[in-house]
TIDRENKOL-271703 format. One record per atom (N, C-alpha, C, O, CB): y, z, x. Coordinates in Angstrom, 1 decimal, decimal comma, padded with zeros to 4 digits, m for minus. Glycine has a CB too. Layout:
N
+--------+--------+--------+
:      Y :      Z :      X :
+--------+--------+--------+
:      Y :      Z :      X :
...
+--------+--------+--------+
//
This chain:
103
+--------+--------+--------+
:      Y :      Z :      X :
+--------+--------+--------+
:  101,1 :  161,6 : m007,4 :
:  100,0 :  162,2 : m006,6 :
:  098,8 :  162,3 : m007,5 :
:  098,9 :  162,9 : m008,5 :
:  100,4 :  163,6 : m006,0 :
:  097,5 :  161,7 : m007,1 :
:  096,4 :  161,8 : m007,8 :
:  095,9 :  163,2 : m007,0 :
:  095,9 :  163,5 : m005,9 :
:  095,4 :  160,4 : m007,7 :
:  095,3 :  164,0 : m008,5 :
:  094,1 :  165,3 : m007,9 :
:  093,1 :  164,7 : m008,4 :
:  093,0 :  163,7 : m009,2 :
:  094,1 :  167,0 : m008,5 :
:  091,9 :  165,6 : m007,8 :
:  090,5 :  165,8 : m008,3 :
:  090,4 :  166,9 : m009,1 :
:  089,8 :  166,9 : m010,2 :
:  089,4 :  165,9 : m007,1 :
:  091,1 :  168,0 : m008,8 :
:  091,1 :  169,4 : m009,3 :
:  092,6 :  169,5 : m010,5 :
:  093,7 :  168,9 : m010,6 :
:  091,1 :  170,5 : m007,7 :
:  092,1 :  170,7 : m011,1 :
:  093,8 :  171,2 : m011,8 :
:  093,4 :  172,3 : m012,7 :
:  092,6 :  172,5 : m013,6 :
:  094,8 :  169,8 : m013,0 :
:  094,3 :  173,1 : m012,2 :
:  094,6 :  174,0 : m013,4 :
:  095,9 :  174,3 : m013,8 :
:  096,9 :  174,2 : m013,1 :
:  094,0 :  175,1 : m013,2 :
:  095,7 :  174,8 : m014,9 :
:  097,5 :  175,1 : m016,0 :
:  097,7 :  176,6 : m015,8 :
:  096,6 :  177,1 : m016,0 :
:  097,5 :  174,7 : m018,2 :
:  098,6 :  177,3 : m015,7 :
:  098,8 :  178,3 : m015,7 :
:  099,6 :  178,7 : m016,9 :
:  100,8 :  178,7 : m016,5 :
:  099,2 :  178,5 : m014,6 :
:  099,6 :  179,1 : m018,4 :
:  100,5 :  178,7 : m019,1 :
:  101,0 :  180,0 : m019,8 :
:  102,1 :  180,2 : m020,3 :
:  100,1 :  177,7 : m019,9 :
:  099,7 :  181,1 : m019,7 :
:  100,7 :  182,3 : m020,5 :
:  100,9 :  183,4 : m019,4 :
:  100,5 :  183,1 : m018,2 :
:  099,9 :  183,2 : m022,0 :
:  101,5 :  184,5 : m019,7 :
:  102,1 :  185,3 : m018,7 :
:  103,3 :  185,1 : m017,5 :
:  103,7 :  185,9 : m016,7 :
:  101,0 :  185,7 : m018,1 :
:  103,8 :  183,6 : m017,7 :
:  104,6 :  183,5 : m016,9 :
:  106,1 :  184,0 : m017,8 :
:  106,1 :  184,2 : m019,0 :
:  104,4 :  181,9 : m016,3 :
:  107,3 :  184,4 : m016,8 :
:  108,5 :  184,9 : m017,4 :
:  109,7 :  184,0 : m016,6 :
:  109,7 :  184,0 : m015,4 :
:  108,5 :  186,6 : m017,3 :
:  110,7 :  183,3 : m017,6 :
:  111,2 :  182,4 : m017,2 :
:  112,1 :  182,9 : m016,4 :
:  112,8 :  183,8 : m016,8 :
:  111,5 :  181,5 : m018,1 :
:  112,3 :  182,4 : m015,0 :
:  113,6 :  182,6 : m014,4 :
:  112,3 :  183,5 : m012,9 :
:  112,6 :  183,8 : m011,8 :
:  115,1 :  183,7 : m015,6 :
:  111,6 :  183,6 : m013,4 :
:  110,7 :  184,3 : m012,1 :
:  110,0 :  183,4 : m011,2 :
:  109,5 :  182,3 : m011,5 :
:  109,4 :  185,4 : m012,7 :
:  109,9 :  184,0 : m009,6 :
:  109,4 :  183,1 : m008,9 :
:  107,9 :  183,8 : m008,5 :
:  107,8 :  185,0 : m008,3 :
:  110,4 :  182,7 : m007,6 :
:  106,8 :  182,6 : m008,6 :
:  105,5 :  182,5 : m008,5 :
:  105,2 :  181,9 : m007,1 :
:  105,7 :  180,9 : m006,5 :
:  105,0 :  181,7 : m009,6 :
:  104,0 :  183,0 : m006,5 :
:  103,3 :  182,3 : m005,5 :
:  101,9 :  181,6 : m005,9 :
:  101,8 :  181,8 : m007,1 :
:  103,2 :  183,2 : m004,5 :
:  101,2 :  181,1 : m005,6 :
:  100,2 :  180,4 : m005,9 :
:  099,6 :  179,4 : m004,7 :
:  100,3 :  178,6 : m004,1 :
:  100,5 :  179,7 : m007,1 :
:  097,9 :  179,9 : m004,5 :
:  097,4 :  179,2 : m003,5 :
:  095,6 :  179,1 : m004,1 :
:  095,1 :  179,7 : m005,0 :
:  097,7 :  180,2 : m002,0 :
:  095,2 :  178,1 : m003,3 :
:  093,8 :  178,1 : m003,6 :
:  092,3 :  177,9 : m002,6 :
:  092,3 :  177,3 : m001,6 :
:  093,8 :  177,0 : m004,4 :
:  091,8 :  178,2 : m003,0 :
:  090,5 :  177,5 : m002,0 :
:  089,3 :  177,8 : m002,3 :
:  089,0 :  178,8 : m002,9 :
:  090,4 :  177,9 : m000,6 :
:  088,3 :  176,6 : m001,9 :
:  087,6 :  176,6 : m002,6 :
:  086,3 :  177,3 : m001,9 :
:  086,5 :  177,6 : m000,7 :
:  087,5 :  175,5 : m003,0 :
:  084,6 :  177,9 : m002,7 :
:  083,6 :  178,5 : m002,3 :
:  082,5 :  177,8 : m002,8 :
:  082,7 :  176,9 : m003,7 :
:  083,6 :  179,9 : m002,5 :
:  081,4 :  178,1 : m002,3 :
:  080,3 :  177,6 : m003,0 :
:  079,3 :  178,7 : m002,1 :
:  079,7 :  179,6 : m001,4 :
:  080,0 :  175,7 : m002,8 :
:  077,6 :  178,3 : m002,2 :
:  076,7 :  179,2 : m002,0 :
:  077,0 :  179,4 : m000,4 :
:  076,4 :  180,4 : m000,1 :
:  075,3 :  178,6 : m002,5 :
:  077,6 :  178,9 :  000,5 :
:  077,9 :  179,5 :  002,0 :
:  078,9 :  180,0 :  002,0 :
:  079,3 :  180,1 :  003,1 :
:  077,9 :  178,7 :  003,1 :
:  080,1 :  180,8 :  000,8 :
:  081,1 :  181,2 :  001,0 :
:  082,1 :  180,7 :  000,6 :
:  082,3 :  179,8 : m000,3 :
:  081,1 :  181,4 :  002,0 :
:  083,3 :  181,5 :  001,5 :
:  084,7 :  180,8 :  000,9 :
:  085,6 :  179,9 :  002,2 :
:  085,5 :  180,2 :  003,4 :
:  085,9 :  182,3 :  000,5 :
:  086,1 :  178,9 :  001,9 :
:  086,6 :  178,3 :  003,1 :
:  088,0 :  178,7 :  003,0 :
:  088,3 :  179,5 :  002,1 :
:  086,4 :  176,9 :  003,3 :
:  088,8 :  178,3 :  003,7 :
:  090,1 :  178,9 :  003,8 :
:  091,2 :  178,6 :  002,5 :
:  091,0 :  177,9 :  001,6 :
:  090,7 :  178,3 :  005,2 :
:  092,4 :  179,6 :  002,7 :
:  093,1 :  179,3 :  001,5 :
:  093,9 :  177,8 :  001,6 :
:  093,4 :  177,0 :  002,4 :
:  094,2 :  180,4 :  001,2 :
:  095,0 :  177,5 :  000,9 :
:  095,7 :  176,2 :  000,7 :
:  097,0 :  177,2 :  001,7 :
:  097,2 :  178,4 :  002,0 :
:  096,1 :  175,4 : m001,4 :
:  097,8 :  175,7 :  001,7 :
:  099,7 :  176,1 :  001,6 :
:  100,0 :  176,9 :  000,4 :
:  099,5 :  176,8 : m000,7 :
:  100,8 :  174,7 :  001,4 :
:  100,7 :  177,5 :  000,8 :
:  101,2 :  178,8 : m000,5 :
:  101,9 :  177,8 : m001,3 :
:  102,2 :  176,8 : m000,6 :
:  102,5 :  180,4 :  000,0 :
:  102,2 :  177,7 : m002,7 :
:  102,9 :  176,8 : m003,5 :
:  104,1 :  177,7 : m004,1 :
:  103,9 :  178,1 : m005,2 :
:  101,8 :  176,1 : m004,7 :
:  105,0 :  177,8 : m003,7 :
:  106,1 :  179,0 : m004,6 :
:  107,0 :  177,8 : m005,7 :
:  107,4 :  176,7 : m005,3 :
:  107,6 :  179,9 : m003,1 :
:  107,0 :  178,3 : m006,8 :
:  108,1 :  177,4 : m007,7 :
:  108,3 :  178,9 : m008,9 :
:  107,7 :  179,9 : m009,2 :
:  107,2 :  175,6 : m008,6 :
:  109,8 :  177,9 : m009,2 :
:  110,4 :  179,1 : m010,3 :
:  109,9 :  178,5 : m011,6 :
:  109,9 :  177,3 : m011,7 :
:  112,2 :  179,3 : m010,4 :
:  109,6 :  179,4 : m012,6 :
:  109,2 :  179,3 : m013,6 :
:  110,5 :  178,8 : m014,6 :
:  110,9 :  179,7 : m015,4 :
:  108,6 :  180,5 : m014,0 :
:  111,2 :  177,6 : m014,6 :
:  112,7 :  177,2 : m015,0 :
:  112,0 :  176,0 : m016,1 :
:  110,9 :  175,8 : m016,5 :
:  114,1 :  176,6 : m013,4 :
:  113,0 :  175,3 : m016,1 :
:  113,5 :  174,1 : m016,8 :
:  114,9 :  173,6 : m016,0 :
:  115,6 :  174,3 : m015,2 :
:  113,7 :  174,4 : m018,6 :
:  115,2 :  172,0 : m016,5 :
:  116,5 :  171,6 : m015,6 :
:  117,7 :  172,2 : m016,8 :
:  117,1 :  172,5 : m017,9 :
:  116,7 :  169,3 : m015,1 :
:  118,8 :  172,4 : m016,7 :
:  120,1 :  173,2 : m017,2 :
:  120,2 :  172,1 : m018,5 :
:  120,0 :  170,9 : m018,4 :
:  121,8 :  173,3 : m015,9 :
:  120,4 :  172,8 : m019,8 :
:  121,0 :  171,8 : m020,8 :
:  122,2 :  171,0 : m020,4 :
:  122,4 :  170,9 : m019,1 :
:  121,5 :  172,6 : m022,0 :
:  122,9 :  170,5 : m021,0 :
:  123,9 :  169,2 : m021,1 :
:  125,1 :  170,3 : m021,2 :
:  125,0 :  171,0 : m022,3 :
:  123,7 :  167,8 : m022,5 :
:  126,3 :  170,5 : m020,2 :
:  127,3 :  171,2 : m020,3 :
:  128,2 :  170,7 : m021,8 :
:  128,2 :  169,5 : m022,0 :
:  127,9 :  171,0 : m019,0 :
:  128,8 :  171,3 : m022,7 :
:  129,6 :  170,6 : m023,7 :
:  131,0 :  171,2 : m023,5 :
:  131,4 :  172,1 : m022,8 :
:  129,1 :  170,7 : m025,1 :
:  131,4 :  170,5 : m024,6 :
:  132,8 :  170,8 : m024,8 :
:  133,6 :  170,0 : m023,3 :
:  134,5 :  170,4 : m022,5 :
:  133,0 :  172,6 : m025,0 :
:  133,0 :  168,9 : m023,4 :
:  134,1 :  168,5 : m021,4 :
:  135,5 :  168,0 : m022,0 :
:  135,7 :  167,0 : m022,6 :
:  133,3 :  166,7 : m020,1 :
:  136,3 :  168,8 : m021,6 :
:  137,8 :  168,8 : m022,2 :
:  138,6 :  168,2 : m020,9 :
:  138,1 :  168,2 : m019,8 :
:  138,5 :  170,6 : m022,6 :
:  139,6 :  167,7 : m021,0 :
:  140,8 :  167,5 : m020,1 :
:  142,1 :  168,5 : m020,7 :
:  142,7 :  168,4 : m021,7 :
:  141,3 :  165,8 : m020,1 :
:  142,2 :  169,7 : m019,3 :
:  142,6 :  170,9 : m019,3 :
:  143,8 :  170,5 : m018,9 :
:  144,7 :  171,0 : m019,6 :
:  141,9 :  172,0 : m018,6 :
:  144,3 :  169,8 : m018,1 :
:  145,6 :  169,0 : m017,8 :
:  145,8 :  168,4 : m016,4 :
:  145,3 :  168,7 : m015,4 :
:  146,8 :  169,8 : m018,0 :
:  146,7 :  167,6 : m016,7 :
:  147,3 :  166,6 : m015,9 :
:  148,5 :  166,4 : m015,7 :
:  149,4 :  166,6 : m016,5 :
:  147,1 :  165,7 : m016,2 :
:  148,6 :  165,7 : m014,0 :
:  150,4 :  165,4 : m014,1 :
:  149,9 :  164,2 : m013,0 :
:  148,8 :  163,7 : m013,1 :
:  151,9 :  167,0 : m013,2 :
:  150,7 :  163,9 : m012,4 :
:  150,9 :  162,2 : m012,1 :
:  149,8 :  162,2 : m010,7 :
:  149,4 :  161,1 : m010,3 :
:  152,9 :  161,7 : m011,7 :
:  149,4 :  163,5 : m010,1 :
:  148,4 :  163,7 : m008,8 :
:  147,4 :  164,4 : m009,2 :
:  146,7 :  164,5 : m008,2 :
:  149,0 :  164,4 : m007,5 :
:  146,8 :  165,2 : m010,5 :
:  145,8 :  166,1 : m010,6 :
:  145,4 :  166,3 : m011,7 :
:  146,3 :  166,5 : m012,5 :
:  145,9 :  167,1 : m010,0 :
:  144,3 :  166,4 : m012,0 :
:  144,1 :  165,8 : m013,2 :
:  142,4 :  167,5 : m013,4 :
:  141,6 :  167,8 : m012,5 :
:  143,6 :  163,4 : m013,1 :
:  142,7 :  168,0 : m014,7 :
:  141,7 :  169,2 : m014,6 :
:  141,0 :  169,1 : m015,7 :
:  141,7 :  168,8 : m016,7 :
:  142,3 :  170,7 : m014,5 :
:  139,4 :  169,4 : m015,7 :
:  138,5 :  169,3 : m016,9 :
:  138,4 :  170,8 : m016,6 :
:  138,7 :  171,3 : m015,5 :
:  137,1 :  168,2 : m016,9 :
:  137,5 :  171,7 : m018,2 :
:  136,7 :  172,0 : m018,0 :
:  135,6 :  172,1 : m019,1 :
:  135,7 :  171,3 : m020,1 :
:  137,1 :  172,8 : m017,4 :
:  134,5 :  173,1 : m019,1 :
:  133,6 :  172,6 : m020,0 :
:  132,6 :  174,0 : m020,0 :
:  132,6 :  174,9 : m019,2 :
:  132,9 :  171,0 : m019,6 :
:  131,7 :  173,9 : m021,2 :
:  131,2 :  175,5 : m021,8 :
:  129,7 :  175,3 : m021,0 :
:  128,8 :  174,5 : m021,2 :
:  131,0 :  175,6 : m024,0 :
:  129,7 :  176,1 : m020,2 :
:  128,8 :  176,6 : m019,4 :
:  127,1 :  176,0 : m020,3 :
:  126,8 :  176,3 : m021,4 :
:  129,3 :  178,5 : m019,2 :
:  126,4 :  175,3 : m019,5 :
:  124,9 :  175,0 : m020,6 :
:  124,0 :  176,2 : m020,4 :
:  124,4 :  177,0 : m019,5 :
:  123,9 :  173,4 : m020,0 :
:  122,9 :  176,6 : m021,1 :
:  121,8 :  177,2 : m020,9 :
:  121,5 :  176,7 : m019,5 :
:  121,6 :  175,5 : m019,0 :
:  120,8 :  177,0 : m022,1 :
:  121,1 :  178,1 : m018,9 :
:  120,8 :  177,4 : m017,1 :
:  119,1 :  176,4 : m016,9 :
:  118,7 :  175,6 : m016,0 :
:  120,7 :  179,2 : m015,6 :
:  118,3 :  177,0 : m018,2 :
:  117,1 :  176,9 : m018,0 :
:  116,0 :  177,7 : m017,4 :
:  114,9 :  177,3 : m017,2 :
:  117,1 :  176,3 : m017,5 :
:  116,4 :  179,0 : m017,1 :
:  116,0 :  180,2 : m016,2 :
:  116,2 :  180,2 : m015,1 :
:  115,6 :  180,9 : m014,4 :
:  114,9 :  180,4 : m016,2 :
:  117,3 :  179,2 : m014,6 :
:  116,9 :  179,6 : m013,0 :
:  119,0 :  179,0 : m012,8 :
:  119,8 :  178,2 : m013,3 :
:  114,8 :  178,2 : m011,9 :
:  119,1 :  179,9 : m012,0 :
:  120,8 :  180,2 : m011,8 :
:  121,4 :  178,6 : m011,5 :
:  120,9 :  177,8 : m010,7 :
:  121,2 :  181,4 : m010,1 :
:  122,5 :  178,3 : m012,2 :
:  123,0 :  177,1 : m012,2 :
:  124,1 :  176,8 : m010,7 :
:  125,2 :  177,2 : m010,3 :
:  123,8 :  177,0 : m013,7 :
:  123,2 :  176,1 : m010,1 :
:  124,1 :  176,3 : m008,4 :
:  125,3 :  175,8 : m007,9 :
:  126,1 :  176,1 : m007,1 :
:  123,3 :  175,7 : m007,2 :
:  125,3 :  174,5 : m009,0 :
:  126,5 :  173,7 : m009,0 :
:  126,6 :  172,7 : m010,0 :
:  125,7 :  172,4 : m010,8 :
:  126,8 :  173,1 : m007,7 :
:  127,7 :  172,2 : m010,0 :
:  128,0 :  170,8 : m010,8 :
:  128,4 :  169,6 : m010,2 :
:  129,2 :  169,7 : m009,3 :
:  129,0 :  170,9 : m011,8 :
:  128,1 :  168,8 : m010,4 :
:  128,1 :  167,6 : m010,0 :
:  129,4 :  166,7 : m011,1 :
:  129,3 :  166,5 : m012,3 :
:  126,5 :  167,0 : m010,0 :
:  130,3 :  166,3 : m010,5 :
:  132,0 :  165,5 : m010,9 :
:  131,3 :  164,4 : m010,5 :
:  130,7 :  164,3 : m009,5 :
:  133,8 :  165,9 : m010,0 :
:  131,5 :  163,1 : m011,6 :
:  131,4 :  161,9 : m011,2 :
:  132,4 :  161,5 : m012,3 :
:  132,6 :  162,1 : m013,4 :
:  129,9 :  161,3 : m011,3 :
:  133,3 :  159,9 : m011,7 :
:  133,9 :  159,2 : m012,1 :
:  133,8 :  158,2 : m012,1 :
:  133,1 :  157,8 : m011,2 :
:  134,5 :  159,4 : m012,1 :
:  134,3 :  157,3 : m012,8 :
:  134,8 :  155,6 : m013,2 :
:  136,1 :  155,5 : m012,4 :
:  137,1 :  155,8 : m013,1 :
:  135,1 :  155,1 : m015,1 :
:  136,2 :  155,1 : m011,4 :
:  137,8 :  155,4 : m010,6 :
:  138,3 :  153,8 : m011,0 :
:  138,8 :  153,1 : m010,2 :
:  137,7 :  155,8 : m008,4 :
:  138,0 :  153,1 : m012,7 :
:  138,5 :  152,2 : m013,0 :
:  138,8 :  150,6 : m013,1 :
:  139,5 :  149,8 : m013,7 :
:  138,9 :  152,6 : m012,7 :
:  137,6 :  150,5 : m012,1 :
:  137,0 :  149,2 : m011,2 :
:  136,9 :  148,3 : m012,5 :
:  137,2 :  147,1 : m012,3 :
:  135,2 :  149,5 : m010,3 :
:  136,6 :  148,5 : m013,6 :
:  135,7 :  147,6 : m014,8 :
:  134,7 :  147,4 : m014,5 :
:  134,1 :  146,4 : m015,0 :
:  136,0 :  146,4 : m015,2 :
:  133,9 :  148,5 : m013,2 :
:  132,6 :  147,8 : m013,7 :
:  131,4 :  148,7 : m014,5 :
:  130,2 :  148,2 : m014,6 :
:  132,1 :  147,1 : m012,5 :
:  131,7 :  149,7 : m014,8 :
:  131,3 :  150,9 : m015,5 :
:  130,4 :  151,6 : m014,2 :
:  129,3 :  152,0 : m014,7 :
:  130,3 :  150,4 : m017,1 :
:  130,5 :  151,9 : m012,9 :
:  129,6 :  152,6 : m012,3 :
:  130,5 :  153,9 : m012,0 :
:  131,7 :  154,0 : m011,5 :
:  129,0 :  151,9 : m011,2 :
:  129,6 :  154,6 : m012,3 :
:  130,4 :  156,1 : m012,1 :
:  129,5 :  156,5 : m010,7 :
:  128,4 :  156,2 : m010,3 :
:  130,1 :  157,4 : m013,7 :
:  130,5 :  157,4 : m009,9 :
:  130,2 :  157,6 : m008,3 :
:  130,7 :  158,9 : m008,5 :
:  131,4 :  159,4 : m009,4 :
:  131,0 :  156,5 : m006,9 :
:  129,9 :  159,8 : m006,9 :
:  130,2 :  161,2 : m007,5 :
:  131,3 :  161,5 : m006,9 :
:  131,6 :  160,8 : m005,9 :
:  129,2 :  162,4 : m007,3 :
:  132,4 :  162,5 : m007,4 :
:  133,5 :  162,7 : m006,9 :
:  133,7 :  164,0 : m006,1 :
:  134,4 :  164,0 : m005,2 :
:  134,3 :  162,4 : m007,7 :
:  132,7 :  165,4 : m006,7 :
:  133,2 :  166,6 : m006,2 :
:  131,9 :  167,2 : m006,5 :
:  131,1 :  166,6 : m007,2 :
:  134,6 :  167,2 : m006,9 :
:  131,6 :  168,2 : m005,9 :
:  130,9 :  169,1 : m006,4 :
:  131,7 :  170,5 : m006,3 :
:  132,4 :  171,0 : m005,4 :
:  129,5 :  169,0 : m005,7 :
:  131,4 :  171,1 : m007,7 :
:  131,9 :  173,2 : m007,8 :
:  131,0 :  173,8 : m008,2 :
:  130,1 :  173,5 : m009,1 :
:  133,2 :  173,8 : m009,1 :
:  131,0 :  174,7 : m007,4 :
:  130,5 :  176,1 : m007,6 :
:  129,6 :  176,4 : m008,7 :
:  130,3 :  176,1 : m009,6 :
:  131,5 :  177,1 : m007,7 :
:  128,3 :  176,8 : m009,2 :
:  128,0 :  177,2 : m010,7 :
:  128,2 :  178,6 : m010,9 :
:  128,1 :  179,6 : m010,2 :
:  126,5 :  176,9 : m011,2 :
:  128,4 :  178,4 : m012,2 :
:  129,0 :  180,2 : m012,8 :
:  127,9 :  181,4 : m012,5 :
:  128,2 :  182,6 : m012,6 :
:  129,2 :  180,3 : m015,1 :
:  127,0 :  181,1 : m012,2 :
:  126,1 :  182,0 : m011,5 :
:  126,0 :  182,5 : m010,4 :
:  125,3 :  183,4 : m010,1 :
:  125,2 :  181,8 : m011,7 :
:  126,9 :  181,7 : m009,4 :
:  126,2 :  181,7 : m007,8 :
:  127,6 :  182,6 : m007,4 :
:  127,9 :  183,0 : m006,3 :
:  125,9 :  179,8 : m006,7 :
+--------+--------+--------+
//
């Protein structure tokens, strides 16, 4: 998206909090109306989960699990399971989605 305009908002924000934000512009006849409200959380996307273990298996079910990542400030909603179901051709497809430890 190209602007004409911009501004940074960069100190006073606190991570994990949600911000409203709107604008509009004035000049010597006044103010004209505001914008769409812009709401976003002050986050980052979740580090890289580690430790992905295989917790066990038997011949029908097969269990990982793995050490929760830094969420980034903002609550980890789920995980996304993707596998190689073997094909040879290295594309991994998603298989499941669970719950995140926050929700």
């Amino acid at each position: 998206m190209t602007t004409d305009s911009k501004f940074t908002k960069n100190t006073g924000l606190i991570t994990g909090s949600v911000y409203k934000f709107r604008v509009r512009a004035e000049n010597e006849a006044g103010a004209g109306r505001y914008s769409y409200v812009n709401t976003v959380i002050a986050a980052r996307v979740p580090s890289t989960p580690s430790a992905f273990t295989l917790l066990d298996q038997t011949p029908t079910t097969i269990d990982f699990g793995w050490v929760e990542p830094y969420n980034g400030g903002s609550q980890i909603t789920y995980y996304k399971i993707y596998w190689d179901a073997g094909l040879s051709t290295a594309s991994f497809s998603l298989l499941a989605f669970t719950v995140g430890p926050d929700t």
